[in-house]
C-alpha positions, -999 to +999 in steps of 0.1 A: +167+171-225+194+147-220+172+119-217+163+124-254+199+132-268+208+094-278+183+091-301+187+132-315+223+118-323+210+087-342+185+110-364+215+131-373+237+108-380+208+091-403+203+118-418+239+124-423+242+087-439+214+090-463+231+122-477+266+108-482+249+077-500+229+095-524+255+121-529+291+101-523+289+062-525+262+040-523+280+022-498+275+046-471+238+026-476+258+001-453+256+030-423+222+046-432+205+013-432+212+004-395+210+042-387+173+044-401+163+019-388+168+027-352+155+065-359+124+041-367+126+023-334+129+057-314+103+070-334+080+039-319+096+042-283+078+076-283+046+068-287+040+035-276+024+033-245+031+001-226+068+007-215+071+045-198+109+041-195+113+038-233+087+065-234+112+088-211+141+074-227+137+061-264+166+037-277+187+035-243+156+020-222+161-008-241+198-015-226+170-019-188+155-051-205+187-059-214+196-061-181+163-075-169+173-106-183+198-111-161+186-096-127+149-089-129+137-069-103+104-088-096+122-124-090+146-105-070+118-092-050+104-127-047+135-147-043+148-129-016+119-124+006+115-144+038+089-169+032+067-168+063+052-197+065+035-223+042-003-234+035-009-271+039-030-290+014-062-307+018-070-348+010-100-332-001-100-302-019-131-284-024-143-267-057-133-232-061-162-207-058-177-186-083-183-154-066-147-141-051-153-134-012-155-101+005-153-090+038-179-070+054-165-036+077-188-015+099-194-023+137-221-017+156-218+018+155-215+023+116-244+033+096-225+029+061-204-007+057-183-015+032-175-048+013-138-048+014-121-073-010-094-092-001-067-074-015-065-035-018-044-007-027-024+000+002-013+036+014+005+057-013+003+097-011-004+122-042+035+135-043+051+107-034+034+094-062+027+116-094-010+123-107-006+096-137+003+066-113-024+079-086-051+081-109-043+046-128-043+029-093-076+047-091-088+034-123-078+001-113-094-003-083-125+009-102-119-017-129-118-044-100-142-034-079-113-028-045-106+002-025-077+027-027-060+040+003-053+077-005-021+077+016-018+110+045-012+135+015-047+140+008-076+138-013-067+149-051-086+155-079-067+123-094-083+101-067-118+114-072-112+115-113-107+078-121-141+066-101-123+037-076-140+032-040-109+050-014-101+051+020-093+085+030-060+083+054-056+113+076-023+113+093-004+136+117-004+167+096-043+161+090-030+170+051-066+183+031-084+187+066-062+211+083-062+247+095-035+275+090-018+262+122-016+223+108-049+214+132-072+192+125-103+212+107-135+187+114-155+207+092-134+200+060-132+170+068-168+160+071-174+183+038-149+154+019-159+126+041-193+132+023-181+126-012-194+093-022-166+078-035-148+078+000-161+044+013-137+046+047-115+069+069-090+060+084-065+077+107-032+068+104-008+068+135+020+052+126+041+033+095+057+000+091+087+017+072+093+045+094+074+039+125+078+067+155+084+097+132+063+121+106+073+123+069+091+151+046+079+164+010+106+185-005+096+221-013+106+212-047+079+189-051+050+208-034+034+221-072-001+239-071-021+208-071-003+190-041-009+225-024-041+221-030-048+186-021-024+192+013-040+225+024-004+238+024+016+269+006+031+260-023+066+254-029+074+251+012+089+216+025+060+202+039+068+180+073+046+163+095+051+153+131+058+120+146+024+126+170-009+135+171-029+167+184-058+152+187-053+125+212-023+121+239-041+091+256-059+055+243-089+070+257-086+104+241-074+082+203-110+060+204-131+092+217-112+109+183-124+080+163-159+080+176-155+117+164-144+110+127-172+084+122-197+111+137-182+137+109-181+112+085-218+102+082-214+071+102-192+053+074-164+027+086-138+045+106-098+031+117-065+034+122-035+023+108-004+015+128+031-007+132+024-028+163+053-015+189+043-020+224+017-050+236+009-027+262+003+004+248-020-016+227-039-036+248-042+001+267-065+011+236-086-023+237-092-011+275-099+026+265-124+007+240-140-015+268-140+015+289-158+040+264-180+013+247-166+025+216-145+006+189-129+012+156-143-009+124-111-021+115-073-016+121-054-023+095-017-034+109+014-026+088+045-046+089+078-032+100+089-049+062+068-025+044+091-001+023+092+032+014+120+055-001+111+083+024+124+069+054+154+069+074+178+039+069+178+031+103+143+031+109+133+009+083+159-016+091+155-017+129+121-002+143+086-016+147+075-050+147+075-075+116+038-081+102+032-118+110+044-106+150+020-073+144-006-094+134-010-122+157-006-095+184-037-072+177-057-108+164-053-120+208-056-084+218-092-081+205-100-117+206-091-120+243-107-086+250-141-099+231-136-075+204-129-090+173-165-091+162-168-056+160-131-049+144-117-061+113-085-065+107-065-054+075-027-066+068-002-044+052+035-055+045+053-072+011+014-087+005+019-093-036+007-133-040-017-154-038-001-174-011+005-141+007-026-135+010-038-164+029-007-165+053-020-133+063-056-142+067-045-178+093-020-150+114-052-127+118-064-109+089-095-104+073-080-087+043-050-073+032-034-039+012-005-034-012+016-007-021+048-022-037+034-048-060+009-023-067+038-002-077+051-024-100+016-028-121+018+010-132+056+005-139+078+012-114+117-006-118+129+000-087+154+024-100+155+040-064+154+074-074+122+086-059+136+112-038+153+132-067+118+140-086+139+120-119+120+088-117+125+069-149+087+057-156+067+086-140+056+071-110+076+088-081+080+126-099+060+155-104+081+162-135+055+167-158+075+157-192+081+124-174+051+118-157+034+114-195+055+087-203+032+069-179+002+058-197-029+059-176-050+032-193-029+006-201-015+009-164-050+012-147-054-026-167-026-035-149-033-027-120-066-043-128-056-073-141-028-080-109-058-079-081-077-101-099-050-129-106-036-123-070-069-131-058-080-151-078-049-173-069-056-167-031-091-186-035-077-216-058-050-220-028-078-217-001-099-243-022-067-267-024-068-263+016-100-275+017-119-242+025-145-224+003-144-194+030-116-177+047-133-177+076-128-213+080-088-208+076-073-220+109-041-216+123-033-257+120-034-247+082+003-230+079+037-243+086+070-230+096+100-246+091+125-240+121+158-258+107+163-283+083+144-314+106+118-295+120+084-280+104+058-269+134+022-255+124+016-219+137-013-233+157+014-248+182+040-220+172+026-190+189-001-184+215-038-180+205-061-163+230-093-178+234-126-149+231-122-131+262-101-147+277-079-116+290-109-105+311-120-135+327-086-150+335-051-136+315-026-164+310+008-156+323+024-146+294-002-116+292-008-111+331+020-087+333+011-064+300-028-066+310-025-053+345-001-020+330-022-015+304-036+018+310-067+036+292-057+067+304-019+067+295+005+054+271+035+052+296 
């Protein structure tokens, strides 16, 4: 237990103090004083419960807020982001409404919708996160009255514990749906689909952070309960692949989703992907024409999103950047006709209020977060989520750290951080001069292109009129259109 040997050391040598100045000289008083006094402060480390990493490592966790002063990692995060973008504000602002706005998700075809709140908790997996920080997010979301995306790992006992609304994400290794041979198993699923705290499913095809390949969970990290929750042996490496089974065609992907909404009692089905090819896209908004089928929403994640289980390369170089992602699925289905049936959810850096309505203007109807959601149970960037030694209990299945994270004071946290975030998204939107995100409009947000030039996005990119692609495709589309294939994604 090195993590606990500073402040062993400091007992001892308090204790060894106090002896020598009642037995020796009083003036060993001038050691023991000091000495006692941060046995005292270890003592409180230990039990408090708002700061795990002092809970994990009493006396030397304070030498992190001593460096926090000088570097702290959440104006890092926020000073070195690229600002995309910038909301304009109204002559006339309007007054900021009461009731905080939701978005409605279920098509035609959904028997069960769901009021979706403008900001969620965005795909995070039971072992790549630990049970403490998976079931405060869950607590959170309960608290606040927004959905938790479970991630591809699963449903656990810690997402159904704390009471929160989820989406269930199934992904390529169809993890707590499978079969022995790593199938998909529609009869678990629908069994779990059914529990009433699962609002949506969504199926997950690819991620902004690692787009194009499957993910890896160390054999070390597989415990009972992941097991469990994964449908897989316990103690094995767990990979899954960069494809599907179910589907090799856009046709064959929206008959699969018609499938999963079928199995799941007719409640709000999707996907989740990082936008790659226009035309591979636009081949599933013509499988979706063709099959009279559509998903209820398709949440889009940003080739920024992060995630400390992916490949260097791939995180730096792959996929396309959310704003890009965005506006491309926003023309697809509006010049397809299709937006009215779809909604769309953002994923990628979202953690402001500002964020929150540049994503809404490029396309969104709502968005998700994973990082800054991170950082409400505690996380400190301290990048060692791979080793199962995370500091504050979030990343690690290491049960003597994982207490250090303290489920109700995080669950607050998380609590508390939606409902600022949003609430700051509506005050900005009111400033605009809108009451409703609906009435957002691409003339509403502002890029500056070098130091003389600032150009609204309404003239900066393209904006396909409600179907336009089928009555007459402008010639920046003609090209992908006419490839787009239902039946292929060649």
């Amino acid at each position: 237990m090195r993590r606990f040997l500073l402040l062993v050391s400091v007992i001892l040598a308090a204790a060894g103090a106090l002896v020598l100045s009642l037995a020796v000289s009083p003036w060993w008083w001038c050691a023991a004083g000091p000495l006692l006094a941060l046995t005292a402060l270890g003592a409180w480390d230990l039990v408090q419960t708002r700061h795990s990493v002092l809970r994990n490592y009493p006396l030397l966790g304070h030498l992190r807020f001593l460096m926090e002063k000088l570097r702290p990692e959440m104006q890092q995060y926020f000073v070195e982001r690229n600002y995309d973008g910038r909301p304009l504000p109204s002559m006339r602002p309007v007054k900021v409404p009461e009731d905080v706005p939701t978005v409605r998700v279920g098509g035609p075809d959904c028997t069960a919708p769901y009021d979706m709140a403008l900001l969620n908790v965005s795909a995070m997996s039971f072992g790549s996160l630990s049970s403490h920080a998976i079931l405060a997010l869950n607590r959170g979301a309960a608290l606040g009255g927004f959905a938790h995306d479970t991630g591809e790992g699963g449903l656990s006992e810690y997402h159904l514990r704390g009471g929160g609304d989820l989406i269930w994400e199934i992904g390529t290794g169809y993890f707590g749906c499978r079969t022995p041979e790593g199938r998909f198993n529609g009869r678990e699923f629908a069994d779990k689909a059914a529990l009433p705290e699962v609002k949506c499913v969504s199926l997950k095809l690819s991620q902004g952070a690692k787009p194009g390949i499957g993910g890896v969970l160390p054999g070390a990290k597989v415990n009972a309960e992941i097991a469990r929750a994964r449908d897989v042996p316990e103690g094995e490496t767990v990979v899954s692949p960069p494809y599907h089974q179910v589907f090799t065609t856009p046709r064959e992907l929206v008959k699969f989703l018609a499938l999963m909404r079928e199995l799941a009692g007719g409640k709000p089905t999707g996907f989740k992907l990082c936008v790659g090819s226009r035309r591979q896209f636009l081949a599933v908004c013509k499988a979706m024409l063709a099959e009279g089928v559509t998903p209820d929403f398709i949440v889009v994640d940003g080739a920024e999103g992060g995630t400390g289980a992916a490949p260097l390369e791939f995180a730096d170089h792959l996929g396309m950047p959310l704003t890009e992602g965005l506006i491309t699925v926003r023309n697809a289905l509006v010049g397809t006709g299709l937006k009215d049936r779809v909604r769309i959810g953002a994923s990628g850096k979202v953690a402001t209020g500002s964020d929150i309505v540049k994503r809404l203007i490029q396309g969104a109807d709502y968005t998700n977060a994973a990082l800054a959601m991170m950082f409400a149970v505690g996380c400190i960037q301290a990048q060692r989520c791979h080793t199962n030694t995370c500091p504050v209990g979030v990343t690690t299945q290491d049960r003597r750290r994982v207490r250090a994270l303290d489920v109700t004071d995080k669950s607050a946290r998380v609590h508390r951080f939606q409902r600022a975030t949003v609430k700051s998204a509506v005050q900005i939107m009111a400033a605009m001069g809108v009451s409703d995100p609906t009435d957002l409009t691409t003339g509403m947000l502002v890029r500056r292109l070098d130091p003389t030039t600032v150009t609204p996005y309404a003239e900066l990119y393209e904006w396909l009129a409600p179907g336009e692609l089928l009555r007459q495709p402008p010639a920046s589309w003609d090209a992908d259109w006419r490839a787009a294939d239902p039946d292929t994604f060649a």
